[in-house]
C-alpha positions as a printed NumPy array, in Angstrom:
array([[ 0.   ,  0.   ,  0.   ],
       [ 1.42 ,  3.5  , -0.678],
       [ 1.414,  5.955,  2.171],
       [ 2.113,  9.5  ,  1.634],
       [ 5.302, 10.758,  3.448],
       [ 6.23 , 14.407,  3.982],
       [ 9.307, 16.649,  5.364],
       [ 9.364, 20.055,  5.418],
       [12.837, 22.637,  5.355],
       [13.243, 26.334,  6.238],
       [13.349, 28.17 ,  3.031],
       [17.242, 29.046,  3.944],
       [19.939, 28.224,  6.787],
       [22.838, 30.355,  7.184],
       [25.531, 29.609, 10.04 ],
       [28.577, 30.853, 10.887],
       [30.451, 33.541, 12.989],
       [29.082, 36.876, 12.005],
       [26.264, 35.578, 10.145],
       [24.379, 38.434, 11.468],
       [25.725, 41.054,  9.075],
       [24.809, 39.014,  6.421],
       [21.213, 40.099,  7.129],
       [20.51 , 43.615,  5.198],
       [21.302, 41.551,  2.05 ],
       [19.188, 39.003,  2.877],
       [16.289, 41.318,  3.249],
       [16.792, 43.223,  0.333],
       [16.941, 39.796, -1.484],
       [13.187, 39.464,  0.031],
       [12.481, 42.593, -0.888],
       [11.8  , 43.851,  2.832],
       [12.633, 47.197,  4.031],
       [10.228, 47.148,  7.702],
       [11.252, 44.904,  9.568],
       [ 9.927, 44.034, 13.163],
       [12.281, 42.478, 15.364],
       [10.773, 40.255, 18.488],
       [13.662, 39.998, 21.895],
       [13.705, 40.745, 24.931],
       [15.74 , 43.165, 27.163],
       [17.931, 41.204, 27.951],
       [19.069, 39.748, 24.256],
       [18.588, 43.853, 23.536],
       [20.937, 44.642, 26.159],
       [23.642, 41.793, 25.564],
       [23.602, 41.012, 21.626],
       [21.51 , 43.773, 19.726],
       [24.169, 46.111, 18.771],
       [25.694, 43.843, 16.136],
       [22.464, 43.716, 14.649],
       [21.273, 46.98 , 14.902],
       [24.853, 48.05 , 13.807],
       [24.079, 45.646, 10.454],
       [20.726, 47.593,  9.782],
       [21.874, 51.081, 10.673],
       [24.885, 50.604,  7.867],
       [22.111, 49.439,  4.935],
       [19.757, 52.349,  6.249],
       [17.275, 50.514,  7.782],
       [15.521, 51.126, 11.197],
       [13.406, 48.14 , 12.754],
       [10.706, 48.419, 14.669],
       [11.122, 46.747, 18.333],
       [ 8.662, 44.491, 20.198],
       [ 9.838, 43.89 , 23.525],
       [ 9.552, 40.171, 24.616],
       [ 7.986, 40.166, 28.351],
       [ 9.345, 36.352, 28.993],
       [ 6.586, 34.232, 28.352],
       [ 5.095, 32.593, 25.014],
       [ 1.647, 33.193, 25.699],
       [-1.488, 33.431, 23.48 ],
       [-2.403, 36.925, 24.699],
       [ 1.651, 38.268, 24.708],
       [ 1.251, 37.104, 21.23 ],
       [-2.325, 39.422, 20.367],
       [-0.487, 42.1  , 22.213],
       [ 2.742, 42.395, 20.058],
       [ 0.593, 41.572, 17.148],
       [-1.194, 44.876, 17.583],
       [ 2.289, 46.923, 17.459],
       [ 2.636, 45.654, 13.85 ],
       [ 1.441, 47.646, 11.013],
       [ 0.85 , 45.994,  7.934],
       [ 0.588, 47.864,  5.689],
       [ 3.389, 49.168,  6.02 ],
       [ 5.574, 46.466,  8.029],
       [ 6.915, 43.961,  6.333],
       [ 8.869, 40.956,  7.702],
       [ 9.282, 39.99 , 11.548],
       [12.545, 38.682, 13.293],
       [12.927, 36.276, 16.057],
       [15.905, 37.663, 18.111],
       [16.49 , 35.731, 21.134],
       [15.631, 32.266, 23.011],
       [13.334, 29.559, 22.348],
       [10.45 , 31.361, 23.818],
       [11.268, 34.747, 21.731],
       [11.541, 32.478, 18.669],
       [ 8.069, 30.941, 18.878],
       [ 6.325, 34.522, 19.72 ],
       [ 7.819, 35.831, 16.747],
       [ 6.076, 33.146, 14.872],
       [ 3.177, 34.209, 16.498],
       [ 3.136, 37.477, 15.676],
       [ 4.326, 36.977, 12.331],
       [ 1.519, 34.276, 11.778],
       [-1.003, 36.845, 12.903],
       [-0.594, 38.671, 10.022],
       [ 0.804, 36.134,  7.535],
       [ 4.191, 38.097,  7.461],
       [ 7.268, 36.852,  6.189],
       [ 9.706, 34.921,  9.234],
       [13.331, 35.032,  9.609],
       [14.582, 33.612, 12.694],
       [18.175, 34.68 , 14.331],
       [18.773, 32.662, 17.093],
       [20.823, 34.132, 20.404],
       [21.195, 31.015, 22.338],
       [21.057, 27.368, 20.537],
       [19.205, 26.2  , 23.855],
       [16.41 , 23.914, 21.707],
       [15.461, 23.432, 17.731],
       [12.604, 25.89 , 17.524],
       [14.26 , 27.987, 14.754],
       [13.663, 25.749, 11.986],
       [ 9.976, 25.304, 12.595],
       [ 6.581, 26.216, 12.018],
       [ 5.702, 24.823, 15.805],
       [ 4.587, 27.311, 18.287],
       [ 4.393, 26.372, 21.682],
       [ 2.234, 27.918, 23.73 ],
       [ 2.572, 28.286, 27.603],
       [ 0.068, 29.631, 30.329],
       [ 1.24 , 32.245, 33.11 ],
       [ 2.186, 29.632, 35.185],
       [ 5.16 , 28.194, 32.64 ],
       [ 2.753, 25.138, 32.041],
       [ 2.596, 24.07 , 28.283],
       [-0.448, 24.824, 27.057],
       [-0.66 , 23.791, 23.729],
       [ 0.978, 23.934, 20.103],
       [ 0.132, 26.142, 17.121],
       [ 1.941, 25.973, 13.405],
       [ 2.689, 27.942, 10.882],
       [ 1.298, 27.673,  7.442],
       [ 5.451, 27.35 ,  6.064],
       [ 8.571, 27.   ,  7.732],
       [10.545, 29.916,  8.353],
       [11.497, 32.085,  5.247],
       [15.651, 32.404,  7.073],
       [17.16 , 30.814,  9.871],
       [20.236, 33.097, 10.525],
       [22.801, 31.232, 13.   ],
       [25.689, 33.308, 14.62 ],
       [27.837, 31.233, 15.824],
       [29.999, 34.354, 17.674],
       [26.512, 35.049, 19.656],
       [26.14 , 31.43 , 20.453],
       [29.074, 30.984, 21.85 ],
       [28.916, 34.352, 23.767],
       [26.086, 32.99 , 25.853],
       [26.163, 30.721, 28.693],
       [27.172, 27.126, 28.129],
       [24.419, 26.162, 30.224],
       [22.189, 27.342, 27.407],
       [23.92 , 25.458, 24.781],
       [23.87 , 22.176, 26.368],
       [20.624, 22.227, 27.026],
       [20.555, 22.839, 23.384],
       [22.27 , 19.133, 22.467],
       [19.704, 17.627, 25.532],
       [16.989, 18.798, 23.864],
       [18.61 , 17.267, 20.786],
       [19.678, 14.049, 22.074],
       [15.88 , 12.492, 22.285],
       [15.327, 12.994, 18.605],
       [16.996,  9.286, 17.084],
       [14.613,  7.377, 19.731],
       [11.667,  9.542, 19.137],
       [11.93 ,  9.349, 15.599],
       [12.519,  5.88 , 15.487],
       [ 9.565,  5.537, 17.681],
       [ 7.133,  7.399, 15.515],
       [ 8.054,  5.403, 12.642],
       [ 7.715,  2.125, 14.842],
       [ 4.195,  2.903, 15.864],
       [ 3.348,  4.175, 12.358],
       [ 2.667,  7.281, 13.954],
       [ 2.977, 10.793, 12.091],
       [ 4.958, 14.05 , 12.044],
       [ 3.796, 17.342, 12.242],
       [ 2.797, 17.784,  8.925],
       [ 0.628, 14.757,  9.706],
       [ 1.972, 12.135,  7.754],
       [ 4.631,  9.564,  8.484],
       [ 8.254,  9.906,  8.275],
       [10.58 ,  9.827,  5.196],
       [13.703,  7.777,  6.233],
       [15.858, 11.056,  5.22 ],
       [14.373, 12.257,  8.188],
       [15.119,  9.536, 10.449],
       [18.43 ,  9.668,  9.079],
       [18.513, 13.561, 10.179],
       [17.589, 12.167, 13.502],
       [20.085,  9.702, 13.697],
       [23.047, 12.18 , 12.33 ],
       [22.232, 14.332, 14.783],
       [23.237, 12.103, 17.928],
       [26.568, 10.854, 16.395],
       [27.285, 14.56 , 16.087],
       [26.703, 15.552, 19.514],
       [28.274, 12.284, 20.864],
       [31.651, 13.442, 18.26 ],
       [31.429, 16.899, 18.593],
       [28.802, 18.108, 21.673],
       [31.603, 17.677, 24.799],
       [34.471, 19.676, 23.108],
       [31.903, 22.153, 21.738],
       [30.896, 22.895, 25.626],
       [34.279, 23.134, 26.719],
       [35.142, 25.629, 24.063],
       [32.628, 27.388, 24.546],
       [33.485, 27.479, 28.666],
       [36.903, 28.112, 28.146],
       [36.66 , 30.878, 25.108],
       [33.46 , 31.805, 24.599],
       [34.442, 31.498, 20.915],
       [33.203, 29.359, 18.005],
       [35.288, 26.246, 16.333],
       [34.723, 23.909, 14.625],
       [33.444, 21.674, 17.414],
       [30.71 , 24.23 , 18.148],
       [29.777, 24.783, 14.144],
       [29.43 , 20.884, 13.978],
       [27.336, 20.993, 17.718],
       [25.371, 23.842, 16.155],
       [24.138, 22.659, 13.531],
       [23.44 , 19.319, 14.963],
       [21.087, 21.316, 17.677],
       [19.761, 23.344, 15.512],
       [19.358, 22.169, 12.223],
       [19.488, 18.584, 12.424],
       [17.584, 18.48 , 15.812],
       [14.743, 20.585, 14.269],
       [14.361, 19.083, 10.929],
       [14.268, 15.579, 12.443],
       [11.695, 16.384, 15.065],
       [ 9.366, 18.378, 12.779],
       [ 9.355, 15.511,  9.954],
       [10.508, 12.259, 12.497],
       [ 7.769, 13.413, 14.741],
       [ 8.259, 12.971, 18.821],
       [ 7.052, 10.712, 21.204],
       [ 7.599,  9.765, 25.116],
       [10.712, 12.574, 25.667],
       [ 8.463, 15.656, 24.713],
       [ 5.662, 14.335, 26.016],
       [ 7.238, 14.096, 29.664],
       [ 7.593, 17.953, 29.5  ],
       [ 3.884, 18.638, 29.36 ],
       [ 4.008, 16.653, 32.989],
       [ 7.243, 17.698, 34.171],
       [ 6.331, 21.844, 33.298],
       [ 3.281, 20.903, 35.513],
       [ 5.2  , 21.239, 38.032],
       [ 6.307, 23.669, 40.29 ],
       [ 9.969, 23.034, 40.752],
       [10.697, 21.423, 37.522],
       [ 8.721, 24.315, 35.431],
       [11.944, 26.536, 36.164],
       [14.271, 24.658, 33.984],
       [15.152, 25.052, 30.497],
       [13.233, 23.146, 27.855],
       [16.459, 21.058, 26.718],
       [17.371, 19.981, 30.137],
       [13.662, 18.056, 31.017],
       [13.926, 16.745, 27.411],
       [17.277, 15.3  , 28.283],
       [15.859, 13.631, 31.56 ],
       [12.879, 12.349, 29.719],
       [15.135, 10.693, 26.667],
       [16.34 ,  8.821, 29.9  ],
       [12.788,  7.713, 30.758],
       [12.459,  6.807, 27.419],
       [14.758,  4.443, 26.498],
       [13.547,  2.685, 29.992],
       [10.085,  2.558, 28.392],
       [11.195,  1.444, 25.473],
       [13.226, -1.692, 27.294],
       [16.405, -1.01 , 25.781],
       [19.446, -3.2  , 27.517],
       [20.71 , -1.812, 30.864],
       [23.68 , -1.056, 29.077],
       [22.211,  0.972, 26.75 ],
       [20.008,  3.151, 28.795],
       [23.109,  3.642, 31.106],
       [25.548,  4.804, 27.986],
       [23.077,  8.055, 27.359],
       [22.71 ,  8.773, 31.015],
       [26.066,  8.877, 31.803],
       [27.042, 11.049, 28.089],
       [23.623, 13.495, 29.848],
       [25.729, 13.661, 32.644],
       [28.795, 14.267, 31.185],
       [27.482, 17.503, 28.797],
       [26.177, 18.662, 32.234],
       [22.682, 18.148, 31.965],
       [20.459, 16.817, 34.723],
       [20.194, 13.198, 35.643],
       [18.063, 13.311, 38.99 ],
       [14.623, 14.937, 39.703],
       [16.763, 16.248, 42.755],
       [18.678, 18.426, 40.05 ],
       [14.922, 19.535, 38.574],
       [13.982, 21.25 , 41.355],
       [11.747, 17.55 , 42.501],
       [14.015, 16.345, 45.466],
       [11.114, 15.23 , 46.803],
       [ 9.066, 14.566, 44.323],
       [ 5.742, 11.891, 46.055],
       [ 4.717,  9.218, 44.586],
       [ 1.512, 11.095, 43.944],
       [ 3.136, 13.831, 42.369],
       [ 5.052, 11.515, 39.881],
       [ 2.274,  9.657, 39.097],
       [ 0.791, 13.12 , 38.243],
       [ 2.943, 13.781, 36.31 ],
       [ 2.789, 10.899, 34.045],
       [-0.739, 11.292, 34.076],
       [-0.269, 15.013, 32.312],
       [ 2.446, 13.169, 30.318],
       [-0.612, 11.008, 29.046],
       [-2.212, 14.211, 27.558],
       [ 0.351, 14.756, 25.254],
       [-0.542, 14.179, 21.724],
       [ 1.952, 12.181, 20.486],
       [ 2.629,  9.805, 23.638],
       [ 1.456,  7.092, 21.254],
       [ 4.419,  6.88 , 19.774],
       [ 5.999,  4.39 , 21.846],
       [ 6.463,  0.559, 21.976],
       [ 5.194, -0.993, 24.199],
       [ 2.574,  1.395, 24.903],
       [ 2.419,  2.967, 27.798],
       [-0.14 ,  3.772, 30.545],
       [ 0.077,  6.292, 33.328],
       [ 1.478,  4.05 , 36.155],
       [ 4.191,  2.394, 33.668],
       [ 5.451,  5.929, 32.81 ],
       [ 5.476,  6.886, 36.894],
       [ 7.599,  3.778, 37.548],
       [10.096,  4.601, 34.252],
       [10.574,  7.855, 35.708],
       [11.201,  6.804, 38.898],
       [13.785,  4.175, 37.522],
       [15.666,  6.858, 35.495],
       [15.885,  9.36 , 39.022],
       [17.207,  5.723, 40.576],
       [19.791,  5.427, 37.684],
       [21.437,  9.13 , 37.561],
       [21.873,  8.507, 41.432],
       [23.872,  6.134, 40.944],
       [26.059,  8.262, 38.647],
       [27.736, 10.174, 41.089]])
């Protein structure tokens, strides 16, 4: 039987250091002389001037929306209303994960063209058309998409590496889970977010992208610790977190990893922590549920470990996590849209106990 496959691409990916001057050209190529950038004051205060300096040399003055922190459906309205179409005429992501996906927003609102310049490469949101909502209380509350993928992905590696390495191995958690989730979509015949199943280039992507980080992602952090530079370990990280991670999520699809993070973000201690670092602990839980060899399971905890990334609930902010409140959270975990992507199937008290087993493990790491 044929079965209709899909994978989607942003219309163009640029990396490198500097890669931020490059952008006047790239908006004359589009033909866009408005623009609307979308940070925060913090990525304003610490990485703006290089791009402002890059606009101010082509003549062109953007418009600022200030990011207020949170990726919310009414932030999103409220920027939205700054934006004057008629005479504005492309908007720019300039920050985080959560300044990425408001752009989007905002740009989606008024079916503008997207070009996304990432300031941190903490998670793969650049690349797509996913939008994920939170409520005021950091809780996920739900996913929108774009009609297209974004029109430019513009990569600096220099402001990468400028930002804390905490942010950039989060990045390569976040990362990490997409080889089992993708090969557990596929598995379960279950589809991507364009709402078929997978190509195998895309599970290939997936796959690529952990051999990278398992190559490349250790020096990349201590490079970036040490210099605050880029290499050629953090191009080759980079990409893998960015590009590779994104592209294989979008058209592998996810399963039990990202689904852990609508339970985890339930709660109070572990909603604090960076996107990339619950994915990382729930790639852990994963390959439990999956029943992948001791051995195996082990191997990824301890390479977690090793890029810094949490291996405990202890180091979630859950010390003391009750067995109510894990079994909550498996039970949010259940709401997730995609936790059928995983064999054996799972129910609510199977994921508790997998989650419980992974805390066990990273104890025992030291």
């Amino acid at each position: 039987m044929n079965v209709i496959k899909t994978i989607g691409f942003p219309g163009r990916y640029i990396q490198g250091p500097d890669a931020i001057a490059y952008l006047p050209a790239l908006l004359a190529e589009f033909g866009a002389k408005h623009p609307v950038i979308v940070l925060d004051e913090i990525v304003r205060a610490a990485a703006a001037d290089a791009l402002v300096a890059a606009l101010t040399a082509a003549g062109i003055t953007a418009k600022m929306l200030v990011f207020p922190g949170e990726c919310t459906a009414p932030v999103i309205a409220g920027l939205a209303k700054q934006v004057d179409p008629a005479r504005d005429d492309v908007v720019i992501g300039f920050g985080g994960g959560k300044t990425i996906d408001t752009a989007k927003g905002v740009s989606k609102a008024h079916g503008m063209r997207l070009f996304i310049a990432p300031t941190i490469a903490s998670n793969d949101s650049p690349t797509s058309r996913l939008i994920v909502l939170y409520d005021d209380q950091h809780r996920v509350a739900g996913v929108e998409m774009l009609t297209r993928n974004p029109d430019v992905v513009l990569v600096d590696t220099a402001i990468i590496a400028r930002a804390p390495a905490r942010f950039f191995a989060a990045g390569l958690g976040d990362a990490l889970s997409k080889k089992f989730e993708a090969t557990q979509v596929h598995l379960a015949g279950g589809k991507n977010f364009f709402g078929t199943q997978s190509l195998a280039t895309a599970r290939l992507l997936a796959e690529r992208c952990y051999e990278t980080i398992l190559e490349f992602g250790l020096p990349a952090i201590e490079q970036i610790r040490a210099h605050a530079k880029p290499d050629e370990s953090v191009e080759r990280a980079t990409e893998a977190s960015v590009l590779l991670s994104g592209l294989g999520f979008e058209s592998g699809g996810l399963s039990l990893s990202h689904a852990l993070t609508r339970g985890f973000t339930a709660h109070a201690g572990m909603s604090k922590f960076l996107h990339g670092e619950l994915v990382a602990f729930g790639s852990i839980v994963q390959t439990i549920a999956e029943d992948q060899s001791a051995a195996a399971v082990a191997a990824h905890a301890k390479f977690c470990r090793a890029l810094g990334l949490p291996v405990t609930l202890a180091q979630l902010g859950a010390a003391n996590a009750s067995e109510a409140e894990i079994l909550a959270m498996a039970e949010s975990t259940m709401a997730a849209p995609y936790i059928g992507n995983l064999r054996p199937a799972a129910d609510a008290k199977r994921i508790a106990k997998c989650i419980v087993a992974a805390d066990t493990l990273g104890k025992t790491l030291g």
